[in-house]
C-alpha positions as MATLAB code, in Angstrom:
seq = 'XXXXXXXXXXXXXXXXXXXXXXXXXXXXXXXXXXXXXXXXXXXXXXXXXXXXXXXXXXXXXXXXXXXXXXXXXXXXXXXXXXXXXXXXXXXXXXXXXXXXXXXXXXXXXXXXXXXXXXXXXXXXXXXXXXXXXXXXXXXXXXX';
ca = [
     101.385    8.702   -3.380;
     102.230   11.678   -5.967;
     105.053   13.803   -5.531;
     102.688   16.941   -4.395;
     100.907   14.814   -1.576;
     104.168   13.616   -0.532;
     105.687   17.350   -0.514;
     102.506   18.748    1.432;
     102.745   15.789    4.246;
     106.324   16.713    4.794;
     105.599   20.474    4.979;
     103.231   19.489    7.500;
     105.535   17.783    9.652;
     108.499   20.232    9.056;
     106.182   23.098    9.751;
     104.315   21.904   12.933;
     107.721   21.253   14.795;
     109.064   24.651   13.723;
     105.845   26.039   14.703;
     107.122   25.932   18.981;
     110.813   26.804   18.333;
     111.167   30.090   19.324;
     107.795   30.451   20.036;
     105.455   31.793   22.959;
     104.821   30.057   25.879;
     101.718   31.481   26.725;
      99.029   28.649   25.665;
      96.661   31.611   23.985;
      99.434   33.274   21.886;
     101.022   29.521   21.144;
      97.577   28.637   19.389;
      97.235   31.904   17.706;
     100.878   31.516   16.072;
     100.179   27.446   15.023;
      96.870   29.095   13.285;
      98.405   31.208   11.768;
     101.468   28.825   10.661;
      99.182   26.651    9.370;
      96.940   29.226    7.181;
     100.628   30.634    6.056;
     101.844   26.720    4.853;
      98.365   26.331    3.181;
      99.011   30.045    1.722;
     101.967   28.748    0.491;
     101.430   25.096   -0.813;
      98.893   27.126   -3.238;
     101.620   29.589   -4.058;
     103.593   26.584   -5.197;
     100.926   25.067   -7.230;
     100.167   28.689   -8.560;
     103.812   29.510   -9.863;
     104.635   25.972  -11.195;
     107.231   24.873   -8.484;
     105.037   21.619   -7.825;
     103.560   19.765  -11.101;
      99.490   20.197  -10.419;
      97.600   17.918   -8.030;
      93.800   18.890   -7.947;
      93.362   16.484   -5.215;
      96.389   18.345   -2.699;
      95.090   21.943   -3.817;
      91.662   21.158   -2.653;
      93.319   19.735    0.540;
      95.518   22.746    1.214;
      92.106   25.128   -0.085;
      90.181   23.150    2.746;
      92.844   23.729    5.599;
      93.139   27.057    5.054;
      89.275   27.522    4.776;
      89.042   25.836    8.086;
      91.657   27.839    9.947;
      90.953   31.207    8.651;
      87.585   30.390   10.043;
      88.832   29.553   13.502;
      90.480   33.053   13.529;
      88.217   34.478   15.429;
      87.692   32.236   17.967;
      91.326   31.591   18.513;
      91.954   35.328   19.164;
      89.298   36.299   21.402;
      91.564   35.732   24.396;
      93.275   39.043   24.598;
      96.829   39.538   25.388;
     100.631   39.237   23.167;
     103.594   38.454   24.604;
     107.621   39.248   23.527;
     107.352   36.667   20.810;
     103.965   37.158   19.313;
     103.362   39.067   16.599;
      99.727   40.288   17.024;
      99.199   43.775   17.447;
      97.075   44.954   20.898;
      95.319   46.700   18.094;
      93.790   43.538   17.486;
      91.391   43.565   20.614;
      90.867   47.076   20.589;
      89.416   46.787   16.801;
      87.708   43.630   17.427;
      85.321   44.130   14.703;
      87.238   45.928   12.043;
      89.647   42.170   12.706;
      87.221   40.185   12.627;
      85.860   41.371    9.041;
      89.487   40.953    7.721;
      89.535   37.208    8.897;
      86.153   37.333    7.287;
      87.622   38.141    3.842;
      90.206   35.392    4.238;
      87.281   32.803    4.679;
      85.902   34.345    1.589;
      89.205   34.351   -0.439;
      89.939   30.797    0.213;
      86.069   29.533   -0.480;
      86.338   31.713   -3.734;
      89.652   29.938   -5.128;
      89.045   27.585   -7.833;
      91.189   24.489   -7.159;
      90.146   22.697  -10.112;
      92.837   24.132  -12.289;
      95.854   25.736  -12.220;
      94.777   28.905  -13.595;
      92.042   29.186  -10.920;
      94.246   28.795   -8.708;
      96.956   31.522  -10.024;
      93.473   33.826   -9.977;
      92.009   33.192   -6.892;
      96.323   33.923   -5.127;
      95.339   37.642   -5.656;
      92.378   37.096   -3.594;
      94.363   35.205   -0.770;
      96.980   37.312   -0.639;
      95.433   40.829   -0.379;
      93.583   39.078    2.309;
      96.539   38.062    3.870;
      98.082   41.986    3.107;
      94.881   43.720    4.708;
      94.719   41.835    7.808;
      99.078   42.233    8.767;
      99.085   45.688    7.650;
      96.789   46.675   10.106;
      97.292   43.308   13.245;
     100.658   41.785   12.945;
     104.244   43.551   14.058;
];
């Protein structure tokens, strides 16, 4: 197994049992926040790639591409139940702009489908993409 597949599988494990410490309780907001954990380690695993702390692994960026593909697509879905709670960080803004949100997840489907994971330097181009995705979306939705 290379090094980078090996580092992602960790992340994955490190990151899904920090995901419930300190967390919600409420089911809605606990799936919302996992989501959202996982887009951010995906968001991040590219990051690595991007600015050369992991050697290259075409293989693991099209992995972490796909993940966060899939759950920026699930956005919507997963925050159609209204409601936050003291430890969430979603705005009630959210649910009040339903539309105006749901375009934003929108543009983080299309950022992720747009990056090039067959090289490193589509990868550095398409993190601009991801993260003013990222940046439009918590400006507006996340405390």
């Amino acid at each position: 197994m290379k090094f980078a597949t090996k580092a992602i599988a960790i992340s994955v494990v490190l990151i899904a049992g920090m995901a419930f410490a300190g967390k919600s309780t409420d089911p809605d907001a606990m799936a919302r926040q996992t989501l959202m954990d996982t887009a951010g380690m995906n968001t991040k695993i590219l990051g690595d790639f991007a600015g050369g702390k992991v050697p290259f692994d075409a293989a693991a960026v099209e992995a972490a591409k796909a993940a966060l593909g899939d759950a920026a697509g699930k956005i919507a879905v997963t925050f159609k139940p209204q409601g936050t709670d003291d430890k969430s960080e979603a705005k009630p803004d959210i649910w009040t702009n339903w539309d105006d949100f749901v375009a934003k997840a929108d543009g983080l489907v299309k950022a992720s489908a747009a990056l090039d994971a067959s090289t490193v330097e589509g990868v550095q181009a398409g993190m601009g993409g991801l993260g003013g995705a990222c940046k439009d979306c918590h400006t507006k939705y996340r405390l």
